[in-house]
TORKOL-4160 file (C-alpha; in steps of 0.2 Angstrom, whole numbers, padded with zeros to 4 digits, m for minus):
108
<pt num="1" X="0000" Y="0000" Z="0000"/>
<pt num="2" X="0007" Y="0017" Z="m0004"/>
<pt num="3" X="0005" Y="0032" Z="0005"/>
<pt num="4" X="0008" Y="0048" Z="m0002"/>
<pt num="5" X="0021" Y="0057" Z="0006"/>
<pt num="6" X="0012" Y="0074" Z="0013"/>
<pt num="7" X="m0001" Y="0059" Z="0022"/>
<pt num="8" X="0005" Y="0052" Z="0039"/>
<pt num="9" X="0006" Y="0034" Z="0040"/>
<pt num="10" X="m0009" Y="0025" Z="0049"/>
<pt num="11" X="m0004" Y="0015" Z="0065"/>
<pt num="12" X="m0012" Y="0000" Z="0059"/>
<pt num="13" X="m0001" Y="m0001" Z="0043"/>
<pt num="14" X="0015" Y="0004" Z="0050"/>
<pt num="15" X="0014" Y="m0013" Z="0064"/>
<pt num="16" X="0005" Y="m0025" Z="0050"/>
<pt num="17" X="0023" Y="m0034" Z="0045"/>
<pt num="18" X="0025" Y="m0037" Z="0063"/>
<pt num="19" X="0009" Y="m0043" Z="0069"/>
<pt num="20" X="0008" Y="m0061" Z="0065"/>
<pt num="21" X="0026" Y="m0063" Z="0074"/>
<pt num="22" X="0019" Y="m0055" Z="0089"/>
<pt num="23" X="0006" Y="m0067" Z="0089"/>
<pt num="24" X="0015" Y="m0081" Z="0086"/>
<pt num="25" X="0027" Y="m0075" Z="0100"/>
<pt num="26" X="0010" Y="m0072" Z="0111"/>
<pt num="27" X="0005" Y="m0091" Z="0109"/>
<pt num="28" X="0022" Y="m0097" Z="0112"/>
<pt num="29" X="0022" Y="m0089" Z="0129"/>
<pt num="30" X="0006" Y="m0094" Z="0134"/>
<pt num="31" X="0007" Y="m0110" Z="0131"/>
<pt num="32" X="0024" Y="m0112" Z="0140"/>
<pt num="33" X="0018" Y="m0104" Z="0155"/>
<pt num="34" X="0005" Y="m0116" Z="0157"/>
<pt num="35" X="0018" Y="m0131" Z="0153"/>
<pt num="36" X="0028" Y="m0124" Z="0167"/>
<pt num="37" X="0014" Y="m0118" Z="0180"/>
<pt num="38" X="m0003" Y="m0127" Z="0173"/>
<pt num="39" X="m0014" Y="m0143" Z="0183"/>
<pt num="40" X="m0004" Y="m0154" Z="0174"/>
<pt num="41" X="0013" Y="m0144" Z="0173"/>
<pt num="42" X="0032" Y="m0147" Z="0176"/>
<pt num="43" X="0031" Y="m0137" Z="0190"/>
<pt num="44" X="0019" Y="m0146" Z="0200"/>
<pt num="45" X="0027" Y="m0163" Z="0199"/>
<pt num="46" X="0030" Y="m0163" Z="0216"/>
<pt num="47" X="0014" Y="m0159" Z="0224"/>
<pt num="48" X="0005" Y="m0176" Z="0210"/>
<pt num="49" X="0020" Y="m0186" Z="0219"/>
<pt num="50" X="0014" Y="m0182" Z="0236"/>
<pt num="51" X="m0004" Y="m0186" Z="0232"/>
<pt num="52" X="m0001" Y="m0201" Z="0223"/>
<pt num="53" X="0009" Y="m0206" Z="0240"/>
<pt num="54" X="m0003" Y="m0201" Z="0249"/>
<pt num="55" X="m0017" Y="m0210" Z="0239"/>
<pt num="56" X="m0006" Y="m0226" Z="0239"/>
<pt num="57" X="m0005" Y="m0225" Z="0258"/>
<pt num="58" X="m0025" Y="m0223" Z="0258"/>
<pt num="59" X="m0028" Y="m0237" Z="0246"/>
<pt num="60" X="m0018" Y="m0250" Z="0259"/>
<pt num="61" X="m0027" Y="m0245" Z="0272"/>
<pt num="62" X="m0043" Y="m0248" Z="0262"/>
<pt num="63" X="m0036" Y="m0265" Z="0257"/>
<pt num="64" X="m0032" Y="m0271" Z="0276"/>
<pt num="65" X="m0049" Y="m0265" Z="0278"/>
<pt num="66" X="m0059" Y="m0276" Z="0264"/>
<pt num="67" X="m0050" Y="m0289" Z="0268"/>
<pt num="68" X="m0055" Y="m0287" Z="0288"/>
<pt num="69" X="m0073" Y="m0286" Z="0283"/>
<pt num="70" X="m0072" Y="m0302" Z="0271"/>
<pt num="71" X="m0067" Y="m0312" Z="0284"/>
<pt num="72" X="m0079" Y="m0305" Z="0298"/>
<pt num="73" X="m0091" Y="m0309" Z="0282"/>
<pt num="74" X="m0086" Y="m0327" Z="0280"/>
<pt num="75" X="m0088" Y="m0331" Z="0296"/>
<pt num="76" X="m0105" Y="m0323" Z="0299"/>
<pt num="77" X="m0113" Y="m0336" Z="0285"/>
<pt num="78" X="m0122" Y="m0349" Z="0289"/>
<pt num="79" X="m0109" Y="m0362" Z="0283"/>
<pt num="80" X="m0095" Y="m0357" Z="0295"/>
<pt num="81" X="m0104" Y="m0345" Z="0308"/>
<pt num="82" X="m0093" Y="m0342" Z="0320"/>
<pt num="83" X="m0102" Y="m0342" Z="0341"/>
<pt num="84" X="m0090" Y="m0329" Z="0346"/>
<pt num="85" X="m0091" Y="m0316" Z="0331"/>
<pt num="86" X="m0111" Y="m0319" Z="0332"/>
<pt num="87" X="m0110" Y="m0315" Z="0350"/>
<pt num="88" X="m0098" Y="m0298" Z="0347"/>
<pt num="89" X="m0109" Y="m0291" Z="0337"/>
<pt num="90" X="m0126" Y="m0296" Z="0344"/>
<pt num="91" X="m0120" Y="m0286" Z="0361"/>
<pt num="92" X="m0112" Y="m0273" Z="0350"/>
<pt num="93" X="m0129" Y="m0268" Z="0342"/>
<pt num="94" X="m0140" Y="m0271" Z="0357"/>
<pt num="95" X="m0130" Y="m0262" Z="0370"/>
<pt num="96" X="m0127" Y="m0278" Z="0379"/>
<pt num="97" X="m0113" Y="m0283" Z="0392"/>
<pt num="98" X="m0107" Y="m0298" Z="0401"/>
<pt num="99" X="m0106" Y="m0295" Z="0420"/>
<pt num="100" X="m0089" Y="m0303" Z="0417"/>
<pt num="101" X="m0083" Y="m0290" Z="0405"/>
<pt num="102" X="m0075" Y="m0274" Z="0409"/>
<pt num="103" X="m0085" Y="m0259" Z="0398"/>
<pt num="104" X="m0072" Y="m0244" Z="0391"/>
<pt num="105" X="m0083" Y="m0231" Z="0383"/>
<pt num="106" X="m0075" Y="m0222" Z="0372"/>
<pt num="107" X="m0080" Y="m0204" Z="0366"/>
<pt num="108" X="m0080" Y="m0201" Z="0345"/>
């Protein structure tokens, strides 16, 4: 586009060349800064280790737990019910005590 000379260039025109390399510079930046610092970015490695940890730690826990509950389970069938569990829990859920047994409420 030519101007004549006595005419001041418009501000549009003088910055056209240079505005697809500033938005290929803005993308460039953006998307590194959210490599670096985003959900999922290299800077945040450490925090997804801790909660994988963490998470590992809870998944054991919840393990020891299933398998505790299977057994208790087993043994409450009629196949193999055991005297003992049946017992525990019948006083558990009623509120029941043996005037052998030493009671230690505990608050929660």
């Amino acid at each position: 586009m030519v101007f004549p000379s006595n005419q001041p260039i418009p501000v549009l025109a003088r910055f056209k060349p240079y505005l697809s390399t500033a938005g290929l510079a803005f993308l460039i930046f953006y998307f590194g800064f959210h490599a670096f610092t985003g959900d999922r970015g290299l800077l945040t490695s450490g925090q997804r280790n801790e909660t994988l940890a963490a998470k590992r730690l809870e998944l054991t826990q919840l393990q020891i737990q299933r398998r505790d509950l299977e057994v208790r389970a087993r043994l409450l069938r009629d196949a193999s019910l055991s005297a003992d569990l049946l017992e525990e829990r019948a006083r558990s859920l009623l509120g029941y005590s043996d005037p052998r047994d030493y009671v230690i409420r505990i608050r929660r």
